[in-house]
mmCIF entry with sequence, helices, sheets and N, C-alpha, C, O atoms, coordinates in Angstrom:
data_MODEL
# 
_entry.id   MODEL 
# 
_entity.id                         1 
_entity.type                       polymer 
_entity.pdbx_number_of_molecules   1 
# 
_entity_poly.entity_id                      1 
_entity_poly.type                           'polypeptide(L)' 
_entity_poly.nstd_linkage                   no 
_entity_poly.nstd_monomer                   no 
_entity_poly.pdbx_seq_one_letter_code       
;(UNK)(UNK)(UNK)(UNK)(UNK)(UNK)(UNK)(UNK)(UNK)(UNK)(UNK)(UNK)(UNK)(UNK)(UNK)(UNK)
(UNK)(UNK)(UNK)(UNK)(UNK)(UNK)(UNK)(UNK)(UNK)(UNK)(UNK)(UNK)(UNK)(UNK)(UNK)(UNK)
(UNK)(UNK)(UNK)(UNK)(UNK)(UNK)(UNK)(UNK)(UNK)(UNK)(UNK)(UNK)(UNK)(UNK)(UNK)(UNK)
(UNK)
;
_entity_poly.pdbx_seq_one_letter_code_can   XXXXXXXXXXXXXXXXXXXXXXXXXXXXXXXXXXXXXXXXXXXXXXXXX 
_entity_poly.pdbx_strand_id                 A 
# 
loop_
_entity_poly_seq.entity_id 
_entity_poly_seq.num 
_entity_poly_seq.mon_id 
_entity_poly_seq.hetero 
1 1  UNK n 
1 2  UNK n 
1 3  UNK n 
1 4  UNK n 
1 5  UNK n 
1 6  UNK n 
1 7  UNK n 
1 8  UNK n 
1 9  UNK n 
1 10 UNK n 
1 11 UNK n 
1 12 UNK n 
1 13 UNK n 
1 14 UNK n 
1 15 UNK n 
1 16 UNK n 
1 17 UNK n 
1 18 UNK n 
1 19 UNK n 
1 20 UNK n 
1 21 UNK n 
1 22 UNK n 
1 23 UNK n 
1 24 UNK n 
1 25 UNK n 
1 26 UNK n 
1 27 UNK n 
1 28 UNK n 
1 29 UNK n 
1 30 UNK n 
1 31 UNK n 
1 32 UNK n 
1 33 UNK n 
1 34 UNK n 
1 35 UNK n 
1 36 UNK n 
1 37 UNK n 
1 38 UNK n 
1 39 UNK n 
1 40 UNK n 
1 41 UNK n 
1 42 UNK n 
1 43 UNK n 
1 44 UNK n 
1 45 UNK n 
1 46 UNK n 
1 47 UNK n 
1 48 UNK n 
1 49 UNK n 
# 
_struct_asym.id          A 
_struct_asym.entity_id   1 
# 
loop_
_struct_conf.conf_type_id 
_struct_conf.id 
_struct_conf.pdbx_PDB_helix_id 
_struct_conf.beg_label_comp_id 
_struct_conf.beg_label_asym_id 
_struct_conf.beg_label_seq_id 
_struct_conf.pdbx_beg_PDB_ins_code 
_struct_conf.end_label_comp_id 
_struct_conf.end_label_asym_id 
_struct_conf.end_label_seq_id 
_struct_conf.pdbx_end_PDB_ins_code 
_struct_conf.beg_auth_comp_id 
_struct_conf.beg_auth_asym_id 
_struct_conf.beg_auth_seq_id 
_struct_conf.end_auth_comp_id 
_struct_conf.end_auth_asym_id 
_struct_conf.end_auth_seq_id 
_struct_conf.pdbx_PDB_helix_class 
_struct_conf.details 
_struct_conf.pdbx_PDB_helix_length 
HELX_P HELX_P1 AA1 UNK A 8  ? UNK A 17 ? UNK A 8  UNK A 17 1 ? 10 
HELX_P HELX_P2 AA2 UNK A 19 ? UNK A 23 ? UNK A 19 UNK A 23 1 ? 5  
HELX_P HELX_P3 AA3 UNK A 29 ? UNK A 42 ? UNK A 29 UNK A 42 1 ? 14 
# 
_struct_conf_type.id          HELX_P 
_struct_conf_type.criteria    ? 
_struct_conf_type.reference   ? 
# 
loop_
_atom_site.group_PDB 
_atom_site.id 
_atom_site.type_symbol 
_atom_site.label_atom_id 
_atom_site.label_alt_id 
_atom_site.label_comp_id 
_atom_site.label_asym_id 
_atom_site.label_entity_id 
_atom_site.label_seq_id 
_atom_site.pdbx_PDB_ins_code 
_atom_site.Cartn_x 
_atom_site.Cartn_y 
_atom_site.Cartn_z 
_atom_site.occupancy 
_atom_site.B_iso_or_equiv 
_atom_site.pdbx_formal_charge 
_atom_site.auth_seq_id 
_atom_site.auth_comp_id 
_atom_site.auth_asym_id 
_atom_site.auth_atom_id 
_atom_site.pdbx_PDB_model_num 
ATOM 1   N N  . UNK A 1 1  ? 64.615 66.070 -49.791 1.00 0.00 ? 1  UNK A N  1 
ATOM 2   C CA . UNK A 1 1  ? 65.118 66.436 -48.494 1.00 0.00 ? 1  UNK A CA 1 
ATOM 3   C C  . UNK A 1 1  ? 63.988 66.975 -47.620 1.00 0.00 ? 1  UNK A C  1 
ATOM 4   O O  . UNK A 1 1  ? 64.104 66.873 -46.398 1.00 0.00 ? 1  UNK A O  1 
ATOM 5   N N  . UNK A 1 2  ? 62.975 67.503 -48.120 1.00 0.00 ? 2  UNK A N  1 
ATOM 6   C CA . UNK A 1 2  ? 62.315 67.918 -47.451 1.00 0.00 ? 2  UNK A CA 1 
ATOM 7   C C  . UNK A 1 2  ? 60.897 67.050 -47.026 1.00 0.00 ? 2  UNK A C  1 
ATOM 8   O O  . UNK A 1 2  ? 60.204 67.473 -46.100 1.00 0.00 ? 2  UNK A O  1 
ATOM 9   N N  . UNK A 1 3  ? 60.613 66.117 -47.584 1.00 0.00 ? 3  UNK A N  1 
ATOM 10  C CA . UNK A 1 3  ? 60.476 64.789 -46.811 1.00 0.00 ? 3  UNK A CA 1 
ATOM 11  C C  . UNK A 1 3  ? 61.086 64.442 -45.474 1.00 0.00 ? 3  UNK A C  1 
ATOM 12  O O  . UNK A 1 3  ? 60.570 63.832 -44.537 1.00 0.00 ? 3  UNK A O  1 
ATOM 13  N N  . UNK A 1 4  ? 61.855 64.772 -45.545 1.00 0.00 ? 4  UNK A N  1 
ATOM 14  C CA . UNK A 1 4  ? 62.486 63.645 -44.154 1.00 0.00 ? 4  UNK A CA 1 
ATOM 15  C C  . UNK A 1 4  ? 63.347 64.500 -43.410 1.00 0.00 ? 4  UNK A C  1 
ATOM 16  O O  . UNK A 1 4  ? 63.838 63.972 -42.413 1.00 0.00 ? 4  UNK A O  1 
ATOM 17  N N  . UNK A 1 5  ? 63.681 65.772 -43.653 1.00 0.00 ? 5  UNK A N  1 
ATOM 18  C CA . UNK A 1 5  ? 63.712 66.807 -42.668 1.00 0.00 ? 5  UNK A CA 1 
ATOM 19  C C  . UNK A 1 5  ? 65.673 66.849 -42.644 1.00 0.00 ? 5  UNK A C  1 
ATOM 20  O O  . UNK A 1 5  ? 66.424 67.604 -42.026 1.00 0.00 ? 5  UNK A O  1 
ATOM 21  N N  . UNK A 1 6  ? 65.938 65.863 -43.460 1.00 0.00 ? 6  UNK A N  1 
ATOM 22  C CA . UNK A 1 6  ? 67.415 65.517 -43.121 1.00 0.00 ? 6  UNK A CA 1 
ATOM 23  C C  . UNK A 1 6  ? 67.814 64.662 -44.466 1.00 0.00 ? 6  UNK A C  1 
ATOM 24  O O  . UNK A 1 6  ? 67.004 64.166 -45.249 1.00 0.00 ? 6  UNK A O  1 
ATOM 25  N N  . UNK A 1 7  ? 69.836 64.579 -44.596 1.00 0.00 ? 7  UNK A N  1 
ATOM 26  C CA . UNK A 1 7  ? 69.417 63.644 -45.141 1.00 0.00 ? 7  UNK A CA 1 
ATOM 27  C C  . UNK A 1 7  ? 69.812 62.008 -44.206 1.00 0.00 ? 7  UNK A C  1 
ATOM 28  O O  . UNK A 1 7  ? 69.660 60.822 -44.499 1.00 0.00 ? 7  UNK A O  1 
ATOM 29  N N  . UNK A 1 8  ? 70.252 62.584 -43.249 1.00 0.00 ? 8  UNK A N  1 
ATOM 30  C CA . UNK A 1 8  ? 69.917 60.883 -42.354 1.00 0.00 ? 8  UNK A CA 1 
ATOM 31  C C  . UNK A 1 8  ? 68.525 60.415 -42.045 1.00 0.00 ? 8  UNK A C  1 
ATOM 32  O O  . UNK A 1 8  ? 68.399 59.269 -41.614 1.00 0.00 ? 8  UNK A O  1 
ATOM 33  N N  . UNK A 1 9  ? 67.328 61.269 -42.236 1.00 0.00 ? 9  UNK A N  1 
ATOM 34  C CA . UNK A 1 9  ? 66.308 61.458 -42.058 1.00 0.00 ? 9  UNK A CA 1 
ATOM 35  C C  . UNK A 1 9  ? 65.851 60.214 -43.177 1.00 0.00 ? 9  UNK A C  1 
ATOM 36  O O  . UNK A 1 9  ? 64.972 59.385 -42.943 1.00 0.00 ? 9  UNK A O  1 
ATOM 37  N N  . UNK A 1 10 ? 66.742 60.297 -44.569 1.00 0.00 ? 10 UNK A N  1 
ATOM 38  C CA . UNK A 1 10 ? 66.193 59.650 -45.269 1.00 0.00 ? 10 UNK A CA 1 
ATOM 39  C C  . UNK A 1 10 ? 66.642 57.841 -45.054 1.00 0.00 ? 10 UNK A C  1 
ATOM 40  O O  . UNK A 1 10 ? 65.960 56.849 -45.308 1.00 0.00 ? 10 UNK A O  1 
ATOM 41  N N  . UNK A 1 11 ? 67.911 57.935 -44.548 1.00 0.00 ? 11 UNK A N  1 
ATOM 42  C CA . UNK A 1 11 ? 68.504 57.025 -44.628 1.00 0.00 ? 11 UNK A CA 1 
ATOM 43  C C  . UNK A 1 11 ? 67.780 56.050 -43.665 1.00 0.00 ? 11 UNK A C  1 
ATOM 44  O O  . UNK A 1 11 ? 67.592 54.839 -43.781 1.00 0.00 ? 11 UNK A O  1 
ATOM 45  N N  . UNK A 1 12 ? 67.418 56.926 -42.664 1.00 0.00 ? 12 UNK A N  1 
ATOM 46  C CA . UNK A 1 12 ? 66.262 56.205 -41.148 1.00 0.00 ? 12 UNK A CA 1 
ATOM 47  C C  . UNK A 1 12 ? 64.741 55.397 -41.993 1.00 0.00 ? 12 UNK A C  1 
ATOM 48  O O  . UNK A 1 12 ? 64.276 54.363 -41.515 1.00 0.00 ? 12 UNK A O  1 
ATOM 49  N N  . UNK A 1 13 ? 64.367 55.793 -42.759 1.00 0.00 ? 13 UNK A N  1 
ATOM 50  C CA . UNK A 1 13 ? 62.990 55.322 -43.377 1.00 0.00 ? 13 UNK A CA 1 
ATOM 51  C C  . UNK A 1 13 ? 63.576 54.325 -44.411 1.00 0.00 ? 13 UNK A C  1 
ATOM 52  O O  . UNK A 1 13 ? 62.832 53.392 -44.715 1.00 0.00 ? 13 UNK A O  1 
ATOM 53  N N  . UNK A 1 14 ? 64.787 54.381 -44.992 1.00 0.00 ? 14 UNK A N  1 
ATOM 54  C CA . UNK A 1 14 ? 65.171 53.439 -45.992 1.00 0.00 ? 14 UNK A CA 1 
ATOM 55  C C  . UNK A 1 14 ? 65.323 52.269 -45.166 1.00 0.00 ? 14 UNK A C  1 
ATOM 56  O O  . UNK A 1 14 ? 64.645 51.273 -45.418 1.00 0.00 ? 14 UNK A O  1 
ATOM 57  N N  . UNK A 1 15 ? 66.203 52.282 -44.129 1.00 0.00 ? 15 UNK A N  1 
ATOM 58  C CA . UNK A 1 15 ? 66.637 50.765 -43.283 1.00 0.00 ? 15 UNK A CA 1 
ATOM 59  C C  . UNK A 1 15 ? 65.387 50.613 -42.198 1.00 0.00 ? 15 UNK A C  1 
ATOM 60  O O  . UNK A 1 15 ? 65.613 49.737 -41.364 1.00 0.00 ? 15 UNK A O  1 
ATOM 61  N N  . UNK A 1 16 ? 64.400 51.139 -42.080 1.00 0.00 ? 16 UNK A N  1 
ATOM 62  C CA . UNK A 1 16 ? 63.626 50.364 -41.305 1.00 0.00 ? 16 UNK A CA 1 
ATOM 63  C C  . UNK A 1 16 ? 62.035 50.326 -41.948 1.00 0.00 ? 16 UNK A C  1 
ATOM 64  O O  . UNK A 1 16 ? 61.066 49.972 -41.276 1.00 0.00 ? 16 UNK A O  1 
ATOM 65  N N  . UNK A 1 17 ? 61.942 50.843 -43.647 1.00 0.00 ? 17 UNK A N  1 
ATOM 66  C CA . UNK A 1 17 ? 60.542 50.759 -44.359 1.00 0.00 ? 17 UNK A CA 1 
ATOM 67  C C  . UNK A 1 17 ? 61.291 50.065 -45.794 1.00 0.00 ? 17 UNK A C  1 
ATOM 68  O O  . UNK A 1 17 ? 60.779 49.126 -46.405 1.00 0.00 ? 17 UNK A O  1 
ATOM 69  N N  . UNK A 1 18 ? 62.486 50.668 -46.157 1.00 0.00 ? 18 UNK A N  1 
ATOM 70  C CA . UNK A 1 18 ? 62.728 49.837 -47.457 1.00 0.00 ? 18 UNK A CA 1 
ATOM 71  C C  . UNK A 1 18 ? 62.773 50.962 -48.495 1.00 0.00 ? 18 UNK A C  1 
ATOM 72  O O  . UNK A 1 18 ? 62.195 52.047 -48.554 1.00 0.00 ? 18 UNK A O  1 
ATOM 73  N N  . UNK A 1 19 ? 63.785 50.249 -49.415 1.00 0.00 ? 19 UNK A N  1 
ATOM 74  C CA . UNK A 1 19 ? 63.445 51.616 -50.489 1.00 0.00 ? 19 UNK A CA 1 
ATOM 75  C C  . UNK A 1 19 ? 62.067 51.881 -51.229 1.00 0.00 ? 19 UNK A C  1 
ATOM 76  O O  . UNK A 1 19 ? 61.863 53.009 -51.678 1.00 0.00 ? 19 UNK A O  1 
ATOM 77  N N  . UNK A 1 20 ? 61.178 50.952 -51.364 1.00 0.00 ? 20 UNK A N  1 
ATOM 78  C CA . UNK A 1 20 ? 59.887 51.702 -51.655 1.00 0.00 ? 20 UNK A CA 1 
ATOM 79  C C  . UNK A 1 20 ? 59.494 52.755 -50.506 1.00 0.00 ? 20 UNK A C  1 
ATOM 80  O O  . UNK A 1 20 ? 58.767 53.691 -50.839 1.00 0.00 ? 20 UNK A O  1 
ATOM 81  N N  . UNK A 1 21 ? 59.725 52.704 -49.795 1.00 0.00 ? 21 UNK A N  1 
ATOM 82  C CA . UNK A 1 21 ? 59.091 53.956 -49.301 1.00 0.00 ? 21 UNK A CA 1 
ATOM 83  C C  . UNK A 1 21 ? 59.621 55.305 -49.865 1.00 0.00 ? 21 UNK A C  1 
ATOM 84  O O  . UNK A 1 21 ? 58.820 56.219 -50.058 1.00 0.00 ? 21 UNK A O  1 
ATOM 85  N N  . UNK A 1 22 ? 60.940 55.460 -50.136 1.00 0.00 ? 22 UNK A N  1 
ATOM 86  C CA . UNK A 1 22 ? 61.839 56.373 -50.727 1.00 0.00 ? 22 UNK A CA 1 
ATOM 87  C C  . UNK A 1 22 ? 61.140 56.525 -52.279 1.00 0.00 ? 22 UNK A C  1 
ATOM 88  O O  . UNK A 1 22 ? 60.807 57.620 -52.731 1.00 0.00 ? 22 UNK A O  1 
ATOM 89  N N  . UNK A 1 23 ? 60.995 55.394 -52.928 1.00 0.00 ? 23 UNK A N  1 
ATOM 90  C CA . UNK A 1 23 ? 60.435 55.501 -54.252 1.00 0.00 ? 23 UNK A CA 1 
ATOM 91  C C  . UNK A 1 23 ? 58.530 55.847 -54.243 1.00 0.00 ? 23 UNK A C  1 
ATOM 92  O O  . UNK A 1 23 ? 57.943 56.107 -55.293 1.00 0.00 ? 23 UNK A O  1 
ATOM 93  N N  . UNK A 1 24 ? 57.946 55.793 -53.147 1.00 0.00 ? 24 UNK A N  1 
ATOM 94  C CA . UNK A 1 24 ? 56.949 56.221 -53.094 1.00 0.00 ? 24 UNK A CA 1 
ATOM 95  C C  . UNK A 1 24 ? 57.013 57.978 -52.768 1.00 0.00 ? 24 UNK A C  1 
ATOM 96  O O  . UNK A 1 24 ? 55.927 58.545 -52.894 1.00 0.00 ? 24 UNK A O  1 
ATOM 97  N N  . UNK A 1 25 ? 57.823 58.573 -52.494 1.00 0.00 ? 25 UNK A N  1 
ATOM 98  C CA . UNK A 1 25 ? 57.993 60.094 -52.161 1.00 0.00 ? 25 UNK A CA 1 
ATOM 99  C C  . UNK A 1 25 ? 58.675 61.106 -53.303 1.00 0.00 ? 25 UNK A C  1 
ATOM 100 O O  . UNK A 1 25 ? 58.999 62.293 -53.292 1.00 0.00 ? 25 UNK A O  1 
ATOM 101 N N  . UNK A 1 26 ? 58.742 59.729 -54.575 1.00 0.00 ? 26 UNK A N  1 
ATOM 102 C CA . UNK A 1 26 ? 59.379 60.648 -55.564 1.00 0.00 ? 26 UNK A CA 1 
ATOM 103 C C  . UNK A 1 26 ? 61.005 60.223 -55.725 1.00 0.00 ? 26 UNK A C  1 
ATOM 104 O O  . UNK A 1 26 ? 61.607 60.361 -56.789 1.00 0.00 ? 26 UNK A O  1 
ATOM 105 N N  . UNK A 1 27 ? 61.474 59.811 -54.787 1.00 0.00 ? 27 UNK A N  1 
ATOM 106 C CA . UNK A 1 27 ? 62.935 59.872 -55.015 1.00 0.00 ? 27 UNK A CA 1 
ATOM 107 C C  . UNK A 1 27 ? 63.286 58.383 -56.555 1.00 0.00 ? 27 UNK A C  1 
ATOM 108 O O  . UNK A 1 27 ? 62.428 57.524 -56.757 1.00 0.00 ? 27 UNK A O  1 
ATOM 109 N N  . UNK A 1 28 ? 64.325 58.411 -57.203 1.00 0.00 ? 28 UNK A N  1 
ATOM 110 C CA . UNK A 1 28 ? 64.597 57.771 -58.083 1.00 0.00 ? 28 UNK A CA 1 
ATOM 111 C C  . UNK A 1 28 ? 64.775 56.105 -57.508 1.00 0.00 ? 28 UNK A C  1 
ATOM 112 O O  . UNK A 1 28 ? 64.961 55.849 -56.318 1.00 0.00 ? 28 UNK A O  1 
ATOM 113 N N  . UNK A 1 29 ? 64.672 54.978 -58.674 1.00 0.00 ? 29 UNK A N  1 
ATOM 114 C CA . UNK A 1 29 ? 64.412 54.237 -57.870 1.00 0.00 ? 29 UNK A CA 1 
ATOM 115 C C  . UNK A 1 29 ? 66.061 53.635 -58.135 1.00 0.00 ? 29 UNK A C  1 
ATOM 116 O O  . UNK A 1 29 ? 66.265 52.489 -57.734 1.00 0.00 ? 29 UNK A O  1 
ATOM 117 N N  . UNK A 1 30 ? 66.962 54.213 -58.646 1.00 0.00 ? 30 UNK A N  1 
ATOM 118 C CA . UNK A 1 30 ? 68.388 53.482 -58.637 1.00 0.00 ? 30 UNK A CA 1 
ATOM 119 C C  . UNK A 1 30 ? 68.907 53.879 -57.153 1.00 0.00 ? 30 UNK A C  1 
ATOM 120 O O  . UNK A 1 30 ? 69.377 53.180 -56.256 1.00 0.00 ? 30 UNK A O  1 
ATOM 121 N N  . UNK A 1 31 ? 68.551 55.757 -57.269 1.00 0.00 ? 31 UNK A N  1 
ATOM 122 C CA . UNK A 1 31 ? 69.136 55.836 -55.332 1.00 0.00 ? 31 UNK A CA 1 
ATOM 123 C C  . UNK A 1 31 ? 68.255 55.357 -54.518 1.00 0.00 ? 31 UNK A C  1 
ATOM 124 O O  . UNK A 1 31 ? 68.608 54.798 -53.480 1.00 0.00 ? 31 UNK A O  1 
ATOM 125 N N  . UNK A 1 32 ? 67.555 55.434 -54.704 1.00 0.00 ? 32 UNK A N  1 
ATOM 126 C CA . UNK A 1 32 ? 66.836 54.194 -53.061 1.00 0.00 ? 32 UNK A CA 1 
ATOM 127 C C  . UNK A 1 32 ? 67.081 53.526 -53.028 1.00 0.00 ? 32 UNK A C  1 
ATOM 128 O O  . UNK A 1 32 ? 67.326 53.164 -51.878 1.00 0.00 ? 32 UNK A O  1 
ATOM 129 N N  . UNK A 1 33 ? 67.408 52.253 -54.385 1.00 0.00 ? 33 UNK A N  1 
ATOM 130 C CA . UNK A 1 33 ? 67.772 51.117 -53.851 1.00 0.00 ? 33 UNK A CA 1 
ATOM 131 C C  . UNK A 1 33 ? 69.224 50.894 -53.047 1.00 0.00 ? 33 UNK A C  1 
ATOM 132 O O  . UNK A 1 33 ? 69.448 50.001 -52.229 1.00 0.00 ? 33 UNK A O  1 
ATOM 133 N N  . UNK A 1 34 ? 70.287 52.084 -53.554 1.00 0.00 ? 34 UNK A N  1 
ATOM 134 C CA . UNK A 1 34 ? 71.708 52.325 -53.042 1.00 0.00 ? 34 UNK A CA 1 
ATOM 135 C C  . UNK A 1 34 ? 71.250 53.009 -51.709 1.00 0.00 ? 34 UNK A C  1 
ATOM 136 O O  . UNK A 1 34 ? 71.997 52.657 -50.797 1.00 0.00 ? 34 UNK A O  1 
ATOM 137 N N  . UNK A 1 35 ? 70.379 53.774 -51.340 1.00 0.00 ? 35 UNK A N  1 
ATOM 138 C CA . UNK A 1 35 ? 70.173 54.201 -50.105 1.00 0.00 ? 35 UNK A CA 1 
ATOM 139 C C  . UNK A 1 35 ? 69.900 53.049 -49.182 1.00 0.00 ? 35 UNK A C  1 
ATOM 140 O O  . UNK A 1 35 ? 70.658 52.785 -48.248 1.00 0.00 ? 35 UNK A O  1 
ATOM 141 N N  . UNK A 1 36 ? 68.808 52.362 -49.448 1.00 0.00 ? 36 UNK A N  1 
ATOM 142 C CA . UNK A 1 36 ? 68.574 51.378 -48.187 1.00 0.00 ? 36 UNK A CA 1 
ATOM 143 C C  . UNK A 1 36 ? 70.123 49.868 -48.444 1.00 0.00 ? 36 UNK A C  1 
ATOM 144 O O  . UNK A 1 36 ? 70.376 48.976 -47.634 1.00 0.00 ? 36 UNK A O  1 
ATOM 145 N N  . UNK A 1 37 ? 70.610 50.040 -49.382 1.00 0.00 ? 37 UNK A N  1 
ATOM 146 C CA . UNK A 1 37 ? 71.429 48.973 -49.119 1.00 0.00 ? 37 UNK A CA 1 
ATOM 147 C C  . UNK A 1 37 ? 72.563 49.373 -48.048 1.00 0.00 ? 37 UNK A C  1 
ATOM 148 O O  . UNK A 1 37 ? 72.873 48.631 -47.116 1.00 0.00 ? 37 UNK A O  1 
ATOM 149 N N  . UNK A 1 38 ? 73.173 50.693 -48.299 1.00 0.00 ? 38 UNK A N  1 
ATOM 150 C CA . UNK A 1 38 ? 73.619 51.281 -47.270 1.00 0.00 ? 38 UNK A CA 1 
ATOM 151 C C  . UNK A 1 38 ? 73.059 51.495 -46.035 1.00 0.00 ? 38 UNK A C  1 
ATOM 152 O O  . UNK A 1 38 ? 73.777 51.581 -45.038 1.00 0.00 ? 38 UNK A O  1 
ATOM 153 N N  . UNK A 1 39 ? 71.665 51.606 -45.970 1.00 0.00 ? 39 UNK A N  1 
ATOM 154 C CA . UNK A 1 39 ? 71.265 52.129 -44.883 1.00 0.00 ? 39 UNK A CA 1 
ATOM 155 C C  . UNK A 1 39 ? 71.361 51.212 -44.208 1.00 0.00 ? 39 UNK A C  1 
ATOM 156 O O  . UNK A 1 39 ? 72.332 51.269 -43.453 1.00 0.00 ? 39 UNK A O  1 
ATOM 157 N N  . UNK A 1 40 ? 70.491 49.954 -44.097 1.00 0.00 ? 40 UNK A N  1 
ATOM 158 C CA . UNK A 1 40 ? 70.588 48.616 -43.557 1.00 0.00 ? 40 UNK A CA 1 
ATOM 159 C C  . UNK A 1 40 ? 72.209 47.995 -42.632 1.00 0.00 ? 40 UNK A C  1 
ATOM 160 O O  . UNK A 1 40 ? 72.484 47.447 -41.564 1.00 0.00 ? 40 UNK A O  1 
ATOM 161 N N  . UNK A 1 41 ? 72.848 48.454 -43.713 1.00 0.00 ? 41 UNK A N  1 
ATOM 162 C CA . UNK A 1 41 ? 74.116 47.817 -43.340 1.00 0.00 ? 41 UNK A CA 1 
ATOM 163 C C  . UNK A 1 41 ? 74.706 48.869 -42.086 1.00 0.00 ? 41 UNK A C  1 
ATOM 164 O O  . UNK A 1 41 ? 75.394 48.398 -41.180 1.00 0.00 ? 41 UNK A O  1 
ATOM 165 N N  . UNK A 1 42 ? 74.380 50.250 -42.135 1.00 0.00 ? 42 UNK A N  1 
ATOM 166 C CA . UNK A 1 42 ? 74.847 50.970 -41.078 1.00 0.00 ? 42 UNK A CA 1 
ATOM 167 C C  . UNK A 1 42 ? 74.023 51.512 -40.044 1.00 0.00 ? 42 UNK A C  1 
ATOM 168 O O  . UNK A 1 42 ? 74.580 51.920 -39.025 1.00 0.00 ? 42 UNK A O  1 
ATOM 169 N N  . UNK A 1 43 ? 72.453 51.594 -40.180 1.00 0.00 ? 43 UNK A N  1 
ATOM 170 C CA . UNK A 1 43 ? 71.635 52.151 -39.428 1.00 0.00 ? 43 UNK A CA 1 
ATOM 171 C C  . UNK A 1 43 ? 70.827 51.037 -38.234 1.00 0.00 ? 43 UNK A C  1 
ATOM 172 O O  . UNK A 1 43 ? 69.898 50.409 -38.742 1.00 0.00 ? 43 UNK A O  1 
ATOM 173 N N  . UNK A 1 44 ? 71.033 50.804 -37.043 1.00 0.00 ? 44 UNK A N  1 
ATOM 174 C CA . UNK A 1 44 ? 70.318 50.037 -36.754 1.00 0.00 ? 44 UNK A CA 1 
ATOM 175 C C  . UNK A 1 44 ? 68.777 50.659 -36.148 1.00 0.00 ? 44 UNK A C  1 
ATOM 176 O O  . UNK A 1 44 ? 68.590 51.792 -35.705 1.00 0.00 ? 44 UNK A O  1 
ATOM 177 N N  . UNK A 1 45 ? 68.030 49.840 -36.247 1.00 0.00 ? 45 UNK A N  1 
ATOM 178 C CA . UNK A 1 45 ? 66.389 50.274 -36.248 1.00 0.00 ? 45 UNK A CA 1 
ATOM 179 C C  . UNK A 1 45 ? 66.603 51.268 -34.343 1.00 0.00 ? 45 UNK A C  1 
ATOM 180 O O  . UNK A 1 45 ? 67.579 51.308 -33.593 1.00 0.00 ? 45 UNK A O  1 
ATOM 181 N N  . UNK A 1 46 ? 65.441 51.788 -34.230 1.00 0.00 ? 46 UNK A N  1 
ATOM 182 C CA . UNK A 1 46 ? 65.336 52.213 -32.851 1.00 0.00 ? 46 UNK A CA 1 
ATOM 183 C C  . UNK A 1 46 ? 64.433 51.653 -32.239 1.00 0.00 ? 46 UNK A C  1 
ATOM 184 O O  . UNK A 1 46 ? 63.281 51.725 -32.666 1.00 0.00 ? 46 UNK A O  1 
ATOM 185 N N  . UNK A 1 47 ? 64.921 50.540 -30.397 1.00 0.00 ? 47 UNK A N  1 
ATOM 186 C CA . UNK A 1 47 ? 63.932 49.800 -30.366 1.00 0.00 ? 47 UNK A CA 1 
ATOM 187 C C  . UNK A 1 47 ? 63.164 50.819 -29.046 1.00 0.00 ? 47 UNK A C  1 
ATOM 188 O O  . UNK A 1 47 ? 63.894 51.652 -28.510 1.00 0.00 ? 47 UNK A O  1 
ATOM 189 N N  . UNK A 1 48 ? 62.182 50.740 -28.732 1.00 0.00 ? 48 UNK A N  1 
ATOM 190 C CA . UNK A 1 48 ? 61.346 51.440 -27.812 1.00 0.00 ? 48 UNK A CA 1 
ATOM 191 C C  . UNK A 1 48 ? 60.874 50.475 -26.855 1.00 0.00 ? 48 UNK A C  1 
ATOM 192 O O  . UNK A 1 48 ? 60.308 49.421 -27.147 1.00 0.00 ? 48 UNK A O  1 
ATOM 193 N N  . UNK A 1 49 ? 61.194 50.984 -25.435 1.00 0.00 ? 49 UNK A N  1 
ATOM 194 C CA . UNK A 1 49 ? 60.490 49.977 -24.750 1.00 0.00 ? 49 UNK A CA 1 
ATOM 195 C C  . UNK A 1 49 ? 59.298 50.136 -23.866 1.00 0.00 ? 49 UNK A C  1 
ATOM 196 O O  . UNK A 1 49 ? 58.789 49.150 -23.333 1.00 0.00 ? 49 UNK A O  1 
# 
């Protein structure tokens, strides 16, 4: 949690880096992969213009 300041915080880096990024910070690699499958499906990226 304290990675990502939140835990939507985490869910934001899963759907727009992937669960390796989650598995590069330590987190397990069964919930990351359940994190970004969720995440993807509900988070859409933020576009900047």
């Amino acid at each position: 949690m304290e990675e990502f300041g939140d835990l939507y915080g985490a869910f934001e880096t899963a759907a727009e880096e992937g669960a390796i990024s989650l598995i590069d910070r330590g987190m397990d690699e069964d919930w990351a992969n359940s994190i970004e499958v969720v995440a993807k499906k509900n988070i859409s990226p933020l576009k900047l213009i």
